[in-house]
C-alpha positions, 0 to 999 in steps of 0.5 A: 776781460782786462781793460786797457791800461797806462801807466801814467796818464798821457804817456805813450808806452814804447818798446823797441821791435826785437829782431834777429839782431837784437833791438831795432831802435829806429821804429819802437812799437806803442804799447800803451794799450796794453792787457792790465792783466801783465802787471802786478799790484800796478794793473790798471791804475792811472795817475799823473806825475803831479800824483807821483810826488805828492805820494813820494813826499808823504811816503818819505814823512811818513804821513801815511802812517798811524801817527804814533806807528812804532816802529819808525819805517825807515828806521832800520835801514840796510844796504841795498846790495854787496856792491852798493855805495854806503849812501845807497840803502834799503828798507821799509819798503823804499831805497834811502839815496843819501838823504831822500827816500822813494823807490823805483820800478817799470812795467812793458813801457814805462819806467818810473822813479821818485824820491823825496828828502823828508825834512826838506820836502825837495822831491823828484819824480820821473816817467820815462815811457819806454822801459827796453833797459828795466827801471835803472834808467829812470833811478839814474834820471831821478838821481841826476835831476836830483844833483842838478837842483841841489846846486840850483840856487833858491829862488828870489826871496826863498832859501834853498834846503839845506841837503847834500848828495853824495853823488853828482849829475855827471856820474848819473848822466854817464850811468844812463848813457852806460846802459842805453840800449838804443843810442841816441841819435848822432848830432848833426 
């Protein structure tokens, strides 16, 4: 029998309940302990967000390889689709956004993203723990974090990488509040 799963460790999964009017939002239903049996490659593995980018950052140097594989992983990359930005790339494995390399995805519950710039080590990984809108939410977060801390200065006595995005903080931000399915609560 399938042990109970998560995703990441820590995190509760969520889903929305889904009635005749479509998503109910104001009382999401725990999933965390869930069948490892309705997810991939990924059925039963548990890591820590620590995990998540120690493994983006060796995946994007490559370090995970035979060291004189040929040929490079990421050497050959392609556009990711027709309609994508020219920053915006595929290969190996892994999607190349402007100069970083990772990858994102979701299972019932959790959506996950993380990427890395290889030459700089700069590295963003996020888990979201509900994944109603598929992974994109997660990629678009990874993405605006990732805006927001190249513009960051380095820290006293450290020099800030040297990299830039093509991309900004607020065109993400929007992307995700584009596609929530489930609104964000009014201010009062």
């Amino acid at each position: 029998m399938p042990q109970p799963r998560r995703a990441l460790a820590g995190a509760e999964g969520r889903l929305p309940a889904l009635g005749e009017d479509g998503y109910d939002c104001t009382a999401p239903i725990d999933i965390t302990k869930s069948s490892a049996s309705i997810g991939f490659t990924d059925s039963g593995a548990v890591s820590t967000i620590t995990d998540l980018g120690r493994y983006v950052q060796a995946e994007a140097r490559q370090a995970l390889r035979e060291k004189d594989a040929t040929p490079a992983r990421f050497g050959a990359p392609l556009p990711s689709s027709a309609k994508a930005p020219a920053w915006y790339q595929a290969t190996g494995g892994a999607f190349l956004v402007g100069s970083m390399i990772g990858q994102f995805g979701w299972t019932p519950g959790y959506a996950t993203a993380a990427y890395s710039d290889p030459a700089t080590g700069f590295t963003v990984a996020v888990t979201l723990n509900n994944s109603t809108a598929g992974g994109s939410p997660a990629a678009y977060l990874a993405w605006e974090l990732a805006a927001i801390a190249s513009k960051s200065p380095a820290a006293e006595g450290q020099t800030a990488p040297d990299f830039g995005l093509p991309f900004t903080a607020e065109q993400y931000g929007q992307a995700i509040a584009d596609g929530a399915i489930c609104q964000a609560p009014a201010a009062e």
